[in-house]
N, C-alpha and C positions, 0 to 999 in steps of 0.2 A: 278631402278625407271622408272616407265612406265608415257606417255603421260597426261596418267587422274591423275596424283596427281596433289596437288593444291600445287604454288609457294607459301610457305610463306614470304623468307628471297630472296631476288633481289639485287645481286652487279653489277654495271656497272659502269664499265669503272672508279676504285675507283683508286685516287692517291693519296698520304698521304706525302708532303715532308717536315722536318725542318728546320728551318733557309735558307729559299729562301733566294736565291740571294748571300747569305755571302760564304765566304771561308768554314766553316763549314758543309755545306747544305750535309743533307741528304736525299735521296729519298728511303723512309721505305719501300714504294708501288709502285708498277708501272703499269699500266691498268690493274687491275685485275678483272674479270667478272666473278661469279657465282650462280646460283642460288641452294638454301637449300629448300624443300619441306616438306611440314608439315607430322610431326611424323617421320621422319628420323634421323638418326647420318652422319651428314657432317663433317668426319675428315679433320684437316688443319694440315699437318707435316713441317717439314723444320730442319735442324738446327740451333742452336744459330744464330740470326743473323740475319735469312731468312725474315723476317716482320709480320711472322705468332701471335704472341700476338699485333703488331702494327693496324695488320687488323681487329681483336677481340675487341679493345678499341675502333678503328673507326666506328665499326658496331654499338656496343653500344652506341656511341658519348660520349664517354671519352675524346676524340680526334676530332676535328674541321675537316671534310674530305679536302685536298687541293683542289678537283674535283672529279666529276664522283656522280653517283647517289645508294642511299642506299634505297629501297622500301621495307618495312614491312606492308603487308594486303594491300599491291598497293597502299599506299602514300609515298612518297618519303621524307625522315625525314633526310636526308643528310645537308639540308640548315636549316630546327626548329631551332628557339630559343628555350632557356629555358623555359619561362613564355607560350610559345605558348599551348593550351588546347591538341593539337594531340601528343605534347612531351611529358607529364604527365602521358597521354596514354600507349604511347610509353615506357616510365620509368616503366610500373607496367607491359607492359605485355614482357616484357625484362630484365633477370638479367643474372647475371654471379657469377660464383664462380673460384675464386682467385686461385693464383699458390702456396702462401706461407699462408697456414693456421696459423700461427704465426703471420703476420703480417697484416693480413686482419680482424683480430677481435680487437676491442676494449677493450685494459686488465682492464679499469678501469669500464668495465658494465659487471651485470650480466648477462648467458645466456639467460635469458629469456629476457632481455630488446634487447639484441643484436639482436635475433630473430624477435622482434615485432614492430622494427624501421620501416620496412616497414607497417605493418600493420596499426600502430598510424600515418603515415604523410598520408595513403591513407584512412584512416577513414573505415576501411575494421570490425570493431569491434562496436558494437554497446554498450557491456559494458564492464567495470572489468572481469566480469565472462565468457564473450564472449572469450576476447582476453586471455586470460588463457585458456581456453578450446582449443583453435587455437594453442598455443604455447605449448600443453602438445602432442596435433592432432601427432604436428610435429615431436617433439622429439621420437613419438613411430615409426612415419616413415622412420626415418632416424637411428633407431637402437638405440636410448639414453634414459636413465629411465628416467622417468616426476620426481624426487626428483635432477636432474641434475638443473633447471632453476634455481636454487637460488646459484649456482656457479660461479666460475671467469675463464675467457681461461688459466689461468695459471695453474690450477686443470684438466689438460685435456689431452691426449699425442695427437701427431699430426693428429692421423686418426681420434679420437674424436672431433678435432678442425675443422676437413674438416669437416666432420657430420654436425657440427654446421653449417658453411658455407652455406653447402646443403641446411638446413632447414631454415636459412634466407634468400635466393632465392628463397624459394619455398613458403614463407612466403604470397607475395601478388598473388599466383596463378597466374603465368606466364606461357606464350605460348612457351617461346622462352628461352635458355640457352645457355650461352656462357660459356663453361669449359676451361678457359685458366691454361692447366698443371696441373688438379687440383691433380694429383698421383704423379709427379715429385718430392715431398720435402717429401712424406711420405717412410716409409721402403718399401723393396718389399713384406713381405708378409702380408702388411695391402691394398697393391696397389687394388690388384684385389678383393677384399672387398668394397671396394670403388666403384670399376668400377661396381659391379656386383648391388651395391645398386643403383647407375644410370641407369642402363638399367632396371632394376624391375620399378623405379618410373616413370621412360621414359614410359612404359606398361601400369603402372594403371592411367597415368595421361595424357596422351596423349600427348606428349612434345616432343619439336623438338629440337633436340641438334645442338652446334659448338663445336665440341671438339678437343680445340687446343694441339697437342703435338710433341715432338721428338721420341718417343719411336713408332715404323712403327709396331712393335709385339703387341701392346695394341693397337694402331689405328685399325689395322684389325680386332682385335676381338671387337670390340662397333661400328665400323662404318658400313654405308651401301655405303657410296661413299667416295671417297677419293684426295684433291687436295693437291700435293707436292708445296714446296713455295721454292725458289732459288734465293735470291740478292733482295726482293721485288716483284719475277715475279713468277707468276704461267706456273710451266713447264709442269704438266702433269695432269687430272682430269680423272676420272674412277671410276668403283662399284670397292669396296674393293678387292673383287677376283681379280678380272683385275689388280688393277694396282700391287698388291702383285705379282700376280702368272706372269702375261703375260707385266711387265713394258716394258717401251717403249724409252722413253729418260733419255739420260745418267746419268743424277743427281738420277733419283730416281735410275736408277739399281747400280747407287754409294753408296746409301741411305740404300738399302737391301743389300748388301754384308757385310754391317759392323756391322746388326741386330745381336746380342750374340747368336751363339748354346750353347744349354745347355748341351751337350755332350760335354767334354773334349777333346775326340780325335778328332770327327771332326771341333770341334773352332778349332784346331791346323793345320788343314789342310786348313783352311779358304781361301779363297783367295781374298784380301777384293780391288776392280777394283776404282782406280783412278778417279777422274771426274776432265778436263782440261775445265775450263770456257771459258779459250779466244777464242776456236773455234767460240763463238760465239758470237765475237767481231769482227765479220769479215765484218760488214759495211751492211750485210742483212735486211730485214726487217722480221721478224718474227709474228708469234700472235699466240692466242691459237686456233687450229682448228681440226676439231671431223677428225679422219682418219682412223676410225671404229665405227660402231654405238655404241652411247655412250661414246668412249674413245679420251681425249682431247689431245693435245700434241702442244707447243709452237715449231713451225718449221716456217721455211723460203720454198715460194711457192713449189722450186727446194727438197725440201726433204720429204716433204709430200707423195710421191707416196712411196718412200723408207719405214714411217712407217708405211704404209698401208699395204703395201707386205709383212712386218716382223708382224703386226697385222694378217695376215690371215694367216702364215704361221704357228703362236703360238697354233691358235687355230685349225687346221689341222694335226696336231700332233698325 
């Protein structure tokens, strides 16, 4: 991504922690800063654990941010109220699709209704025939017959319930999409069916994706940049090439080593490389900083030159 694209999606400096103060307290986020540029795929990986869907609900305001500043079209909707007129905004031109297509749909509404929820609180339909005409639009774009809308999600297998999903996001014509795991709960070979029908609508609609997941072998193919997440912290940022082919810090090249060959013999030869966290518990001060154009890496002052060396050496090869 070059200089002249325009920032849609602005993280700074986001912290997200539960239960302050008590025994319990968890800190989901920890100074995480990045910006997503309009029409891109910004992959978020991590494993279980990492904060990467806690960051996804924060962006969206699922979640109350503890600090730090969230700017969509360069207003800062981190602090919004609800009732506030720019949140409303905010709500139509921001959706997300869910990790568990089972459990994100309403079994006791038709598809069609399930669909047109956004459409009826945002007045986006002028009649009956309008908003039928919109909910038929949809269901052809998301691969489902227009005789589907008088269905229940229980009549559906899971790829067909993401579908659905899809096409209630896509419902009030939003700018912005948050894919939290949306192939995770489906089979594999409906997975890339899915992904493939996001990146086609990504194309004819001009939409800028989050697409949250574990799986480093799908991230790469839909995204165009890629941030790894570790304990809350963003360890390393880069264009997908980059951080796949030429990683940099340790978590992510722990992260690729344990990606599945689909050759037997060599999964068998795998050799899947350790990541020890307390290295970097070593009383440092760390941040995330570019140590080749474009590529990001959470290092403490003293080691920076080291991934810059090992950055130019990748690419000198």
């Amino acid at each position: 991504m070059t200089d002249d694209k325009k920032v849609l999606v602005s993280v700074q400096h986001l912290n997200q922690t539960f239960n302050a103060g008590k025994k319990n307290e968890v800190k989901a986020i920890i100074d995480a800063s990045f910006d997503i540029y309009e029409g891109e795929t910004f992959g978020l990986v991590g494993e279980s654990g990492s904060g990467k869907t806690t960051t996804g609900r924060s962006i969206i305001r699922l979640y109350d941010p503890t600090s730090g500043t969230i700017e969509f079209e360069g207003k800062d909707i981190a602090k919004l109220k609800n009732g506030h007129p720019d949140m409303k905004d905010f709500r139509r031109k921001v959706q997300m699709i869910f990790q568990d297509p089972y459990a994100s749909l309403n079994p006791r509404m038709k598809v069609k209704d399930i669909i047109a929820e956004g459409i009826d609180i945002n007045n986006l339909a002028k009649t009956p025939e309008e908003r039928e005409a919109r909910i038929e639009e949809l269901l052809e774009l998301v691969g489902l017959n227009v005789d589907h809308m008088t269905r229940y999600p229980h009549e559906f297998s899971g790829g067909q319930r993401q579908r659905i999903g899809i096409a209630r996001a896509l419902a009030v014509k939003p700018k912005f999409i948050i894919a939290d795991e949306p192939i995770s709960a489906l089979d594999v070979s409906i997975q890339a069916q899915v992904v493939n029908l996001l990146r086609d609508i990504q194309q004819q609609q001009n939409l800028t994706y989050l697409f949250i997941a574990h799986d480093l072998s799908m991230v790469k193919y839909i995204s165009d940049r890629i941030a790894v997440m570790h304990y809350g912290r963003i360890v390393e940022l880069s264009s997908s090439d980059e951080v796949y082919n030429h990683p940099l810090h340790a978590y992510t090249k722990s992260l690729l080593s344990a990606v599945p060959i689909p050759d037997p013999r060599l999964e068998k030869k795998k050799v899947i490389i350790p990541y020890d966290a307390s290295k970097e518990m070593d009383g440092k001060e760390r941040s995330l900083t570019e140590v080749y154009p474009g590529h990001f890496v959470f290092a403490a002052e003293d080691e920076i030159e080291g991934y810059r060396l090992e950055a130019e050496s990748n690419h000198n090869k």
